[in-house]
ZAMARGU-4260 file (C-alpha; in steps of 0.2 Angstrom, whole numbers, plus 5000, padded with zeros to 4 digits):
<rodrens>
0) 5001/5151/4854 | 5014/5150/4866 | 5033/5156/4866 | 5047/5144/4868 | 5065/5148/4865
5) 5074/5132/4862 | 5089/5127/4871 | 5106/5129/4865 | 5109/5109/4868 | 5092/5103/4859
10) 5085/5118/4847 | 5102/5128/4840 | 5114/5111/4834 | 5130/5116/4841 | 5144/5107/4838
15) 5144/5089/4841 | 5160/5084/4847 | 5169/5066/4844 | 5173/5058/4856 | 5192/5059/4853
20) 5191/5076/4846 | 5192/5094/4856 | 5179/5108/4855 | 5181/5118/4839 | 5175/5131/4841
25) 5157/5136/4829 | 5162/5156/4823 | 5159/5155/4804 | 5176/5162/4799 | 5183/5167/4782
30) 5200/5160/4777 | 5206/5173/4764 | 5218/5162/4760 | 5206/5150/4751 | 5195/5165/4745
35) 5202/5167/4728 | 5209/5149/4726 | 5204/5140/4709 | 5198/5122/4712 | 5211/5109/4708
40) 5207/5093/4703 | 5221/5077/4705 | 5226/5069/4688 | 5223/5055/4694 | 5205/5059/4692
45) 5195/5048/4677 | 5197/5062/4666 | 5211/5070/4667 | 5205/5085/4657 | 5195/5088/4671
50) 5200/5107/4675 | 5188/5125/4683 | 5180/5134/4665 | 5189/5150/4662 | 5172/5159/4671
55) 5182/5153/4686 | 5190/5169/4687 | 5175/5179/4688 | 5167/5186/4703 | 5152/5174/4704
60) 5166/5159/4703 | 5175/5167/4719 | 5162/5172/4727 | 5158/5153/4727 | 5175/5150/4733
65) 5173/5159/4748 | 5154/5152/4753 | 5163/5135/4753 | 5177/5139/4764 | 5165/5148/4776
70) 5155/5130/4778 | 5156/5121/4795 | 5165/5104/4786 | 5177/5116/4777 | 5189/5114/4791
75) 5185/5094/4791 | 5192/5093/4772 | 5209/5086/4777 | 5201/5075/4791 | 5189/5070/4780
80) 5200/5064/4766 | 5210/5054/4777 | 5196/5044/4783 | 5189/5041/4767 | 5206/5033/4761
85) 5211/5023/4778 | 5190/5015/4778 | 5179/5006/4766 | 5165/5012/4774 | 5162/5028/4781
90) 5147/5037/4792 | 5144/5055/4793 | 5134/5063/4803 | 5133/5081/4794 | 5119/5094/4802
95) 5110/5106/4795 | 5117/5119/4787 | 5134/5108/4787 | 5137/5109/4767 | 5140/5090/4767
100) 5131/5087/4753 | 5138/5097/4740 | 5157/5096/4746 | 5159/5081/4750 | 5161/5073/4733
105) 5170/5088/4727 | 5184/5086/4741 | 5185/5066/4737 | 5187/5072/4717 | 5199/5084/4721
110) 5209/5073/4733 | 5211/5059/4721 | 5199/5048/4727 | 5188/5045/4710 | 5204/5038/4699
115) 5196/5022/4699 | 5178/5027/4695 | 5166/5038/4698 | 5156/5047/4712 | 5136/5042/4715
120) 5127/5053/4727 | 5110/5048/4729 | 5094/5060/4734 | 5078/5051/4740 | 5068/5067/4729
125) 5071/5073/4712 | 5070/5091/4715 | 5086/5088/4726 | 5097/5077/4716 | 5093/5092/4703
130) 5096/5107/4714 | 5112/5100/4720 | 5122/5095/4705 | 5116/5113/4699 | 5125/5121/4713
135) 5138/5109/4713 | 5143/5112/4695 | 5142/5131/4697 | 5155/5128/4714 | 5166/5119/4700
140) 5164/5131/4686 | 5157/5118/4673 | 5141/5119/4665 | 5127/5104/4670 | 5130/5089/4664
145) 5144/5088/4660 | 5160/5085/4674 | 5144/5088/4687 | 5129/5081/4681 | 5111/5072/4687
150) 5099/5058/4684 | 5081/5057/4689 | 5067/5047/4683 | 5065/5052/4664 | 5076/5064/4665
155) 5095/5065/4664 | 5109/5077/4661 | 5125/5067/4660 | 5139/5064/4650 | 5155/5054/4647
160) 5163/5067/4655 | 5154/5067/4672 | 5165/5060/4684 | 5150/5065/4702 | 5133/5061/4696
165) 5118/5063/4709 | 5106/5053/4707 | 5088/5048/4717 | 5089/5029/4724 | 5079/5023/4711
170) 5091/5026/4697 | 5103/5020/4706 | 5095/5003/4710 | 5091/5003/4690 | 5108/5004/4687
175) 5110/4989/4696 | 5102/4980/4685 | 5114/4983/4670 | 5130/4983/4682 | 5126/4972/4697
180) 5142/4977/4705 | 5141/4996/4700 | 5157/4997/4694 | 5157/5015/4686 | 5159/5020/4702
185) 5171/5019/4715 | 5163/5029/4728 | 5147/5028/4732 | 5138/5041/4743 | 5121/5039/4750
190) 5114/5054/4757 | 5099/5058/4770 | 5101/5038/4774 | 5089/5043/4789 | 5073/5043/4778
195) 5077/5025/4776 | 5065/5024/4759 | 5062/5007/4753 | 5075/5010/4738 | 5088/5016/4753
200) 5085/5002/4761 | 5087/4991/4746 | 5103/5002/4744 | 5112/4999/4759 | 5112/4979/4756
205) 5117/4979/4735 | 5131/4990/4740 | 5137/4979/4754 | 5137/4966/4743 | 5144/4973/4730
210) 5160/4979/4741 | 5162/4964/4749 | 5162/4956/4731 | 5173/4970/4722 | 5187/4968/4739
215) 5195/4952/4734 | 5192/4953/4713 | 5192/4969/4707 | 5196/4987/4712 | 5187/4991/4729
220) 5171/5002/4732 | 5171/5016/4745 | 5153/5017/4752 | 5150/5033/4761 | 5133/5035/4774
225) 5127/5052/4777 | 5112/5059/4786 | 5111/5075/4798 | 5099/5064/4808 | 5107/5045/4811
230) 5106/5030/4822 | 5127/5029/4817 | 5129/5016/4830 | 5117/5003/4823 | 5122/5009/4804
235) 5139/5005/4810 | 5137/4986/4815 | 5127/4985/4798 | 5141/4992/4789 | 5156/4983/4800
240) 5165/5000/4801 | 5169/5011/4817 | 5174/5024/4805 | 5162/5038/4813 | 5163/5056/4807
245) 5153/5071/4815 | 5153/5088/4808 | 5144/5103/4816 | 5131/5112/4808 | 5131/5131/4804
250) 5112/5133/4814 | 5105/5149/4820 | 5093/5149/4835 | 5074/5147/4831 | 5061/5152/4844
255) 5049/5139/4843 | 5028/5145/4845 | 5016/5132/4849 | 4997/5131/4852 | 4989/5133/4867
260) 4978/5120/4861 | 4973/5108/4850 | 4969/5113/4832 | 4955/5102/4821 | 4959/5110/4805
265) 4975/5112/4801 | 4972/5121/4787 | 4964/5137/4792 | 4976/5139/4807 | 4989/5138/4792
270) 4981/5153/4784 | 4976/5163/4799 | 4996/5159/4803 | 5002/5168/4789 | 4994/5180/4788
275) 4997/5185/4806 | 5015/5184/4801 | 5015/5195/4784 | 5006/5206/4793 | 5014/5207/4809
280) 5032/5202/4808 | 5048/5210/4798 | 5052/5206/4783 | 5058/5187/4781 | 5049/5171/4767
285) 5037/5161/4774 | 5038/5140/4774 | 5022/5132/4777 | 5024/5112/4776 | 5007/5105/4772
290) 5004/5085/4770 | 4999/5083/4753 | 4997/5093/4737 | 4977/5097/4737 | 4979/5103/4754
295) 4995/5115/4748 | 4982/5118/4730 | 4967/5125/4741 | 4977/5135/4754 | 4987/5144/4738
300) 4970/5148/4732 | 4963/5156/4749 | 4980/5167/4750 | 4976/5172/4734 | 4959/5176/4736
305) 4961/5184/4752 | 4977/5195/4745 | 4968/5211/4741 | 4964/5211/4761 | 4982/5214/4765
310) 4988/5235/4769 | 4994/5244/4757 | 5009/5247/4767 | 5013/5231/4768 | 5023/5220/4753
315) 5013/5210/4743 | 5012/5191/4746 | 5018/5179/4730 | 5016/5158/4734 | 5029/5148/4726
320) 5022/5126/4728 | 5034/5113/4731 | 5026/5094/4728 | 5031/5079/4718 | 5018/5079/4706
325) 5025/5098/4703 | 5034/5101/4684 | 5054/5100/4689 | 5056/5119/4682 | 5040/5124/4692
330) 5048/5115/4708 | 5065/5124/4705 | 5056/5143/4707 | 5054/5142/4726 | 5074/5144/4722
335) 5073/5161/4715 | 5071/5177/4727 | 5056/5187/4730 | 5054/5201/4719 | 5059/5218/4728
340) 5040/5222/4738 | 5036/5205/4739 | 5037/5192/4753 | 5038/5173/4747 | 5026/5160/4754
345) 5032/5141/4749 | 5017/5129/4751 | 5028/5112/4752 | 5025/5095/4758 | 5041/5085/4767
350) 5051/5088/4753 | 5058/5103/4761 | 5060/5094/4777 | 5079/5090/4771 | 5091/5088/4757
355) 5088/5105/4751 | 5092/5124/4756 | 5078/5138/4751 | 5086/5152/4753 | 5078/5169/4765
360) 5067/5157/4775 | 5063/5165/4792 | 5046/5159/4796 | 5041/5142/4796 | 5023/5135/4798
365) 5022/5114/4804 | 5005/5108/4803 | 5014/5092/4812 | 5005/5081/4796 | 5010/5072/4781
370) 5003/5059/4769 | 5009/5042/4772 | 5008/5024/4764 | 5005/5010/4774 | 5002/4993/4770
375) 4992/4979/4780 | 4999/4963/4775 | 4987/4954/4785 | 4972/4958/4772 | 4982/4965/4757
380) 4976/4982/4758 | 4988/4998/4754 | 4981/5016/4759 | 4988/5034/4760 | 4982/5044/4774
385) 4987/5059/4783 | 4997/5056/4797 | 5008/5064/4813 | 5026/5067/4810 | 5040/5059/4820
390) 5048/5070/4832 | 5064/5071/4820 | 5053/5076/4805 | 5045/5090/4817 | 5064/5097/4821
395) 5069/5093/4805 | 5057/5105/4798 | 5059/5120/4813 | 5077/5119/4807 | 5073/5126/4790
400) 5072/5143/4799 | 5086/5145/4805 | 5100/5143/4790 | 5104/5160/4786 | 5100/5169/4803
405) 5089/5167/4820 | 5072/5161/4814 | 5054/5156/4821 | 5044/5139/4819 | 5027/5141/4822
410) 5019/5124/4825 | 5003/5121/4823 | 5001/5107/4839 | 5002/5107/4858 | 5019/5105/4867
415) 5011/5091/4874 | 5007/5084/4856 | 5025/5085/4851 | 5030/5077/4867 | 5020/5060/4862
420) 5026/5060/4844 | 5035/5044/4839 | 5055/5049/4838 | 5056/5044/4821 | 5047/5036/4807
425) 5044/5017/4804 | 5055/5013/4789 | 5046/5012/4773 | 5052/4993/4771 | 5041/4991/4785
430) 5023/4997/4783 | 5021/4999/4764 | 5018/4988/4749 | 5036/4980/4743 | 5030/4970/4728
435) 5041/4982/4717 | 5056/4981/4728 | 5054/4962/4730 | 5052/4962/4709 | 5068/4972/4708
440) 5077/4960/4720 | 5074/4946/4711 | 5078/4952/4695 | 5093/4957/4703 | 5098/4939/4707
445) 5093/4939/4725 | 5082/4925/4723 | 5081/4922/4742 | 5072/4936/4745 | 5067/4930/4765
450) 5086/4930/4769 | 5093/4947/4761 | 5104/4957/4772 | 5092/4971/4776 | 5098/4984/4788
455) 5080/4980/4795 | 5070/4966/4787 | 5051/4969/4784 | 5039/4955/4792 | 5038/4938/4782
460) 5018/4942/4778 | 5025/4957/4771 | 5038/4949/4760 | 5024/4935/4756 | 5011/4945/4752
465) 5024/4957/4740 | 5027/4937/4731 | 5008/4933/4731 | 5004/4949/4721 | 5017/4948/4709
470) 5013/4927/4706 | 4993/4932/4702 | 5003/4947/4690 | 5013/4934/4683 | 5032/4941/4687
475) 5035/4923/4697 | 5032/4907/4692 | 5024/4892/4704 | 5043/4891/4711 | 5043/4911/4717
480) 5057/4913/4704 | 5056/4927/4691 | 5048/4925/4674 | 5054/4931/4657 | 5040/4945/4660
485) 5043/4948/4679 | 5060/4953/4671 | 5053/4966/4658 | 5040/4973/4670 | 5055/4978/4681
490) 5062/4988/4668 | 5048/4998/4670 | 5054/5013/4681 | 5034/5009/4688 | 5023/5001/4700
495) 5020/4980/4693 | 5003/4984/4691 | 5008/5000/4679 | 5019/4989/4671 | 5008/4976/4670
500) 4995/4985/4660 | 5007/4993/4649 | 5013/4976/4644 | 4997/4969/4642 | 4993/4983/4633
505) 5004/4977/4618 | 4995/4962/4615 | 4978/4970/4618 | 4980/4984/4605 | 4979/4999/4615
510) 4995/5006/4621 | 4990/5025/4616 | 4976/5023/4630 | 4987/5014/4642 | 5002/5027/4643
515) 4988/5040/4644 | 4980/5034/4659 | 4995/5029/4668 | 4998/5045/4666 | 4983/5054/4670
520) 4984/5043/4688 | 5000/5050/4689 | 4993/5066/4698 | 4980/5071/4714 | 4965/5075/4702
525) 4961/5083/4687 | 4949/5094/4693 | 4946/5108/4704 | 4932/5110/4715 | 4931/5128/4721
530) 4921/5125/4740 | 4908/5140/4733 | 4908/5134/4717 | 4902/5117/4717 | 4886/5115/4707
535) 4895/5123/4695 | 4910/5113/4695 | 4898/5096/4696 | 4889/5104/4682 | 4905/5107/4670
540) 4909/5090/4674 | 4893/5082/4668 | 4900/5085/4651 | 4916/5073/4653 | 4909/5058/4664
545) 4907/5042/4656 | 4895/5026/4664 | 4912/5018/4663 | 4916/5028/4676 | 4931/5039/4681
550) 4947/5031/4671 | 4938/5034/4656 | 4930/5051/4660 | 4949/5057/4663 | 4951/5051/4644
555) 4939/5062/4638 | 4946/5074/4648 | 4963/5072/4641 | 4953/5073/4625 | 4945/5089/4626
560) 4960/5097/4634 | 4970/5093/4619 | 4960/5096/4607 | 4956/5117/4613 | 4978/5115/4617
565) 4977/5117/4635 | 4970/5134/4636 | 4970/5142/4652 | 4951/5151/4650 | 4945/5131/4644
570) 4952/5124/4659 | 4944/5139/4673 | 4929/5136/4664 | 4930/5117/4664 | 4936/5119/4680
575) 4950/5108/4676 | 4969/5110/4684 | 4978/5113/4672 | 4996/5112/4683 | 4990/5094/4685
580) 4987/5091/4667 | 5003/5099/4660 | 5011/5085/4672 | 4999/5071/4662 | 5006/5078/4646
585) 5026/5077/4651 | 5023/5061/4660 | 5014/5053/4645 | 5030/5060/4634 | 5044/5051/4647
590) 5032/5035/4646 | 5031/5037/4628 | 5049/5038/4623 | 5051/5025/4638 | 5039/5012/4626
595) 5048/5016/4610 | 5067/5012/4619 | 5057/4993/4623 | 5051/4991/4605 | 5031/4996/4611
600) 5023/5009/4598 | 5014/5022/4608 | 5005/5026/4595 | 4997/5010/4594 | 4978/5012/4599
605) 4960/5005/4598 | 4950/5021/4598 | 4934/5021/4607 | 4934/5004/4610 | 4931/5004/4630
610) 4929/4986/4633 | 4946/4983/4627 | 4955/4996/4639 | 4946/4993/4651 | 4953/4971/4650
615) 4968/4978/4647 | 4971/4988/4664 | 4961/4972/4672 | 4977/4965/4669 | 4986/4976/4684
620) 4972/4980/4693 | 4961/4964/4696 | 4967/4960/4713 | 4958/4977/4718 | 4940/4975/4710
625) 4925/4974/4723 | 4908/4967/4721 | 4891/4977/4727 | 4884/4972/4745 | 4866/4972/4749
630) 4871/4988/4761 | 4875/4996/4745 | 4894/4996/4749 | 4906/4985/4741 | 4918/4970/4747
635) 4935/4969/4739 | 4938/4952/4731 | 4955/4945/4736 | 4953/4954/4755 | 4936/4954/4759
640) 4939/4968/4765 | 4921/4983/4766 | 4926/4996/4757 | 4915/5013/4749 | 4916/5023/4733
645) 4924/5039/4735 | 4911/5054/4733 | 4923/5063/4721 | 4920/5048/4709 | 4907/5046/4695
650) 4899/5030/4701 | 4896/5037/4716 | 4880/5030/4721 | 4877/5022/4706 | 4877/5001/4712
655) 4890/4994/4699 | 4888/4977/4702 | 4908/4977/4701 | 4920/4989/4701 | 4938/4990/4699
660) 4947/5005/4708 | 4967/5012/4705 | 4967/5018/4725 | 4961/5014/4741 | 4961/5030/4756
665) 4959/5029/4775 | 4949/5045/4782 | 4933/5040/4790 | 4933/5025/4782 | 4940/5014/4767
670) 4936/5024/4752 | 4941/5018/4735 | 4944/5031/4721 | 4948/5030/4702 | 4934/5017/4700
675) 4927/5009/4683 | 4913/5000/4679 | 4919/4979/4674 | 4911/4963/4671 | 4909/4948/4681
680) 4915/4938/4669 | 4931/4948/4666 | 4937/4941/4685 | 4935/4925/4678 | 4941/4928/4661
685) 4959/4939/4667 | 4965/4933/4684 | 4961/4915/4685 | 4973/4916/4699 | 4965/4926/4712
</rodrens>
């Protein structure tokens, strides 16, 4: 690898200035004035009663005090006020390290600004809406949930008191669908818009229509764009505003290493990387972004198998994973410190890339990958695959090292490499399947779904095939417009197909299996293949498999796993992932108490009858069922697409006449996973609109 410091104009994110603003200068200073000062809230605020706990006099609570006035858009309060009150809509362009996402709302609440409603801020990720409001409602010296408060997908901690609520997209888009003009709120904040996620997206057009609708009738909305990383000009023309704010970052300098060439496998450089680094570098936490949560699985396990190797001199290593799949109080721990003797090593996909701070971060490791969706309209095929990153992702990620103090990025490419990486990543809205996007819209009222106000509109066969899939699913009717069960299955926090199945599921006698195995699907795999330990693993395995195939060898699973209580010496015998299946079990509780909210026992259940839950998730999934080739590989019905059966599955080899299969991957060529044995005459029987 080669040294390269980065430039103070492109690598340390000094100041950016306004155009109509002078240099400020970027010295972190303290203003002792504002070190002991108690938070005041306006009475003009919702609740009145809002006040700081009586804690607020403690030492933690003024030590808070002064973080907050030592953060770079401190000193852009007032300006920032005033901007808020004079423009509907507001862009702020906030850099690393800038504190814009947790201060912002408070400043609006403590100007006054939220007498008319509350304040949304929306997080793509759970793990952020969570860690923020957390940190937020220890800044404001009230416990969680209640003044300061959060709302993920099956889990929430508000209350009537919460007057700033953050929240992912997706809640908010549901939201939408009880109050279409969100009048709760009267600011509405939506943070790391850069990401542009296919909720974003949606986003930005509700809440331009909502405003413009809420102007002339009602009391007005105050939409606020934020991202550290922003195309402001053409957010600006959407939006109709010139009201730009830019607020410096508080970034140290981060000496960037790169390979002197070319790596094939990310993975072992990834290792050898930090090892090298514990070994050889002072003390500091190590970030290793990894595309996709088997690669961050079997990395942990070589670090830990290879742990006894380190000196004895030298502090021991602890890993700490961060992935969406992860338990949200197993994602929280990459937040605590290192033990004392300890260095941390966080294995995290692109979830770290932004939104959230990890603190002691010195060393960061970019493999340049991540896992993508993408979506080829032209055939009606949907794969994940691992991909490059965009060039902002790539500095998005070197930044993580240099919040706290100078830091080093080691990435795992050529210079050259990076110089051919796209800037930034195609919107979501634009390569991936938005059947349950387009679902939403319509159940929204947007019944015109060709002529929305997208900030950039995905291509026509995208938005065609979205309606084709949800017409064969029954959600539209012969007209495209939504049908009394198109408007339950988007009340499903879900994919349509999962929706789908659970629906069908009512009426087919088997809702207990159903919610299982939407859950189990919910996670990578259930089971662990140690590389040296394979027979073994494949052996173990036997015991579990069903000729149905793998969706009903994961019930058995589930089964066993239950019936020993999860224990951790069954599982390492079974070789089963027990991290994974503690995610099937809190998933299957959410989908549970989600079933009972829509008058759908999940205790309802048809026992061992196969053929039955097997129909019943033909419902969803019969649009990607396959029939065997005289090449042994198999063609997808509906695309004609060639496909083959993943290795990893349990028909594997064994020429099923037809299959149907939950996921199709691109590697070195079109594999199709989750597969189970079906009937011919169940096509015929359950899709007769394919």
């Amino acid at each position: 690898m080669k040294n390269k410091p980065n430039k103070p104009n492109k690598r340390e994110f000094s100041l950016v200035e306004d155009d109509n603003s002078n240099t400020t200068d970027t010295t972190n200073t303290t203003n002792t004035n504002n070190t002991t000062e108690k938070l005041k809230v306006s009475k003009k605020t919702t609740n009145n009663n809002i006040k700081p706990k009586k804690n607020s006099v403690s030492n933690a609570f003024n030590n808070l005090q002064t973080f907050r006035t030592r953060l770079p858009i401190w000193k852009e309060q007032k300006n920032l006020i005033e901007t808020v009150k004079n423009n509907e809509t507001i862009i702020i362009i906030g850099e690393m390290g800038s504190g814009k996402s947790t201060q912002t709302p408070q400043f609006l609440l403590e100007a006054g600004l939220a007498s008319n409603g509350s304040i949304a801020i929306t997080q793509p990720r759970r793990v952020a809406a969570i860690s923020l409001a957390t940190r937020v409602a220890k800044e404001f010296g009230s416990k969680l949930g209640r003044e300061i408060g959060y709302s993920v997908r099956f889990d929430e901690m508000t209350s009537n008191s919460t007057i700033i609520k953050y929240l992912t997209d997706g809640m908010l888009l549901r939201e939408l669908l009880s109050d279409p003009l969100l009048l709760n709120y009267s600011i509405v904040i939506l943070d790391e818009a850069h990401e542009r996620t296919m909720r974003t997206d949606i986003l930005f057009g509700m809440m331009k229509r909502a405003q413009e609708i809420r102007k002339s009738k009602m009391k007005p909305l105050k939409i606020i764009i934020m991202s550290a990383t922003l195309n402001s000009e053409k957010f600006a023309n959407y939006f109709n505003t010139a009201a730009i704010l830019k607020i410096s970052g508080r970034q140290f300098p981060v000496n960037i290493i790169y390979c002197t060439e070319p790596k094939s496998d990310y993975l072992d450089t990834a290792f050898t990387s930090i090892f090298q680094i514990h070994i050889e570098q002072p003390a500091g936490d190590i970030l290793v972004f990894l595309p996709g949560q088997e690669d961050i699985e079997i990395l942990e396990k070589l670090i830990l198998e290879n742990a006894s190797a380190i000196p004895p001199e030298k502090p021991k290593i602890i890993t700490c994973l961060l992935f969406a799949a992860l338990p949200t109080e197993q994602q929280t721990k990459v937040f605590d410190p290192a033990p004392p003797g300890t260095r941390k090593v966080i294995l995290s996909t692109n979830i770290a890339e932004t939104s959230i701070t990890i603190g002691n971060v010195k060393y960061v490791i970019d493999t340049g990958k991540c896992k993508m969706r993408k979506f080829n309209a032209r055939i009606g095929m949907e794969s994940l695959s691992v991909e490059n990153i965009s060039k902002n992702s790539a500095d998005q990620r070197m930044g993580r090292a240099g919040r706290e103090g100078p830091g080093f990025c080691y990435r795992l490419y050529t210079e050259e490499e990076y110089t051919k990486m796209e800037k930034e990543t195609d919107p979501e809205i634009k390569r991936c399947n938005i059947a349950s996007i387009i679902l939403l819209l319509k159940a929204l009222g947007i019944d015109n779904v060709f002529e929305f106000d997208y900030l950039d509109a995905p291509s026509r066969n995208l938005i065609k095939r979205a309606m084709e899939q949800l017409f064969i699913l029954n959600a539209l009717d012969n007209q495209g417009k939504i049908s009394d069960l198109g408007k339950r299955m988007a009340e499903f926090p879900l994919e349509p197909t999962f929706a789908r199945v659970l629906i069908a599921s009512q009426y087919m006698g088997c809702i207990k299996e159903a919610i299982d195995i939407v859950s189990l699907l919910s996670v990578d795999s259930i089971f662990f293949t140690p590389q040296d330990q394979r027979e073994n693993a494949m052996d173990m395995k036997r015991k579990f498999i069903s000729p149905l195939g793998d969706l009903i060898t994961y019930l058995n699973v589930l089964k066993s796993y239950e019936a020993h209580k999860g224990e951790v010496d069954w599982c390492g015998r079974n070789y089963i992932n027990r991290r994974n299946m503690k995610h099937v079990i809190k998933v299957r509780k959410q989908l549970n108490q989600l079933c009972d909210r829509m008058n759908m026992s999940p205790t309802n259940t048809c026992g061992d009858d196969y053929e039955t839950i097997l129909k019943c998730l033909l419902f969803g999934f019969f649009r990607q069922s396959a029939i065997l080739q005289p090449d042994n590989n198999y063609k997808v019905i509906v695309s004609s697409q060639n496909v083959n059966i993943h290795p990893s599955s349990t028909l594997f080899n064994k020429k099923i006449e037809v299959v149907m299969y939950a996921e199709l991957v691109l590697t070195s060529k079109p594999y199709i996973k989750n597969v189970s044995a079906i009937q011919s005459n169940w096509i015929v029987d359950f899709a007769p609109k394919i």
